[in-house]
C-alpha positions in Angstrom: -18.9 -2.1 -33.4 -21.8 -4.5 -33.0 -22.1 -6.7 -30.3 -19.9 -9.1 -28.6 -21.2 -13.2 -27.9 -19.3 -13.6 -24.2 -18.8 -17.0 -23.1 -17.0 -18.4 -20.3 -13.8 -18.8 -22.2 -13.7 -14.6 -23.1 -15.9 -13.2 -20.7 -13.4 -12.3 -17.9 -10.3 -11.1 -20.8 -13.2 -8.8 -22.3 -14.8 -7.3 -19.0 -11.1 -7.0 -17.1 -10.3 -4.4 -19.5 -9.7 -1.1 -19.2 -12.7 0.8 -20.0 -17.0 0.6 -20.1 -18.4 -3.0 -21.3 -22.1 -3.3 -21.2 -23.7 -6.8 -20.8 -27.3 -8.0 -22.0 -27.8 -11.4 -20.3 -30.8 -12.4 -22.6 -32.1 -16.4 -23.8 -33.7 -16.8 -27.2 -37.0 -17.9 -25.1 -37.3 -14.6 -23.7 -40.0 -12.1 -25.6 -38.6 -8.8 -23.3 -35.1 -10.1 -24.4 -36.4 -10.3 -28.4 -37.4 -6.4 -27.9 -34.8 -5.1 -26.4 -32.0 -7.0 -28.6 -32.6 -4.3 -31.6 -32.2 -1.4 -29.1 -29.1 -2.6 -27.6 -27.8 -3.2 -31.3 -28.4 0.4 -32.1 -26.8 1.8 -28.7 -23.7 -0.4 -29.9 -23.5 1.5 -33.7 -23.8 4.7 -31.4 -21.1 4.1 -28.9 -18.2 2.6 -31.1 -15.6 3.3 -27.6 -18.3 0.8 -25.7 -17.9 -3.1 -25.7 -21.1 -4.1 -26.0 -21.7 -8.1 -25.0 -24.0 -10.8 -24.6 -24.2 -13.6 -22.2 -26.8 -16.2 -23.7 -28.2 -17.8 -20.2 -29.1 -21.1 -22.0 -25.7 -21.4 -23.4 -23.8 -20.0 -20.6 -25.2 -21.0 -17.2 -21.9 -21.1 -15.5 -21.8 -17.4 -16.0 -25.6 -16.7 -15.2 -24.9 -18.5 -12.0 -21.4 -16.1 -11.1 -23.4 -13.4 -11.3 -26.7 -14.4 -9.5 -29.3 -13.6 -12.7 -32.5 -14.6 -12.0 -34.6 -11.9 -14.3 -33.7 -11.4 -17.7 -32.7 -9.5 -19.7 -30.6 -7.8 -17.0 -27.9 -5.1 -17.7 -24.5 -4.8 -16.4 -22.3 -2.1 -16.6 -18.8 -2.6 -15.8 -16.1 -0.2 -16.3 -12.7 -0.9 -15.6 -13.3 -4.3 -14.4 -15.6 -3.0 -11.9 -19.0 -3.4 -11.8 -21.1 -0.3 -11.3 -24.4 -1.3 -12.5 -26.9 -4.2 -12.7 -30.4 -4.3 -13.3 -33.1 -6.9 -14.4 -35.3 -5.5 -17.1 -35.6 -4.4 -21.1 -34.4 -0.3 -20.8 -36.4 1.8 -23.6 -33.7 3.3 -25.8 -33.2 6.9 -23.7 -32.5 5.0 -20.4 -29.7 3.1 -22.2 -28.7 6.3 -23.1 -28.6 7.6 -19.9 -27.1 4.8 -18.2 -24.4 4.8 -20.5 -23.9 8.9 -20.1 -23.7 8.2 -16.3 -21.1 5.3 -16.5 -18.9 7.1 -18.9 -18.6 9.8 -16.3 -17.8 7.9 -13.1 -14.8 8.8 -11.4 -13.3 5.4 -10.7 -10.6 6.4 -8.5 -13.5 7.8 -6.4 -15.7 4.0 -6.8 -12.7 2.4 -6.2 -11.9 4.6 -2.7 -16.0 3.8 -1.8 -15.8 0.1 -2.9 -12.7 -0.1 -0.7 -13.9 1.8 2.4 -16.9 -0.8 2.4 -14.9 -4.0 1.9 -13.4 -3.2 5.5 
């Protein structure tokens, strides 16, 4: 599955879904973003269970702005509508990897239970 454009008009159907969606907030200006576009491609051949999307800041400010993205490219990792990862910079190819290995094994009843606990 190659990867997903997420605008304002998809973005919350795709990432409220059951399951792990990865997001590369990226801008065509953005030389760390040009590098780190071919890895993420690859990662998304690899992982066909995986949405993979991208949130182009220049196009899609209203959603840069939700999601307070000042540094880009920045990851997010949501999985089941939660999010359970952001972080501003390109990853080399095995720390993709490894992010996406530690998603996919969360146990979201227990992030949900933790997210819950702190809320109060």
């Amino acid at each position: 599955m190659a990867t997903v454009e997420l605008t304002t008009a998809n973005f919350d159907e795709v990432t409220e879904k059951p399951g792990t969606v990865l997001v590369d907030f990226w801008a065509d200006w953005c030389g760390p973003c040009k590098r780190f576009g071919p890895v993420y491609e690859r990662s998304s051949e690899k992982h066909q269970d995986i949405v993979f999307g991208k949130v182009d800041t220049e196009a899609q400010q209203e959603i840069a702005a939700k999601f307070d993205i000042r540094s880009i490219p920045t990851i997010m990792a949501i999985r089941d509508g939660v999010i359970v990862f952001a972080q501003p910079g390109a990853l080399p190819e095995s720390a993709l990897e490894s992010l996406i290995e530690q998603v996919q094994a969360l146990d979201m009843d227990d992030v949900r239970r933790q997210l819950a606990e702190h809320s109060h």
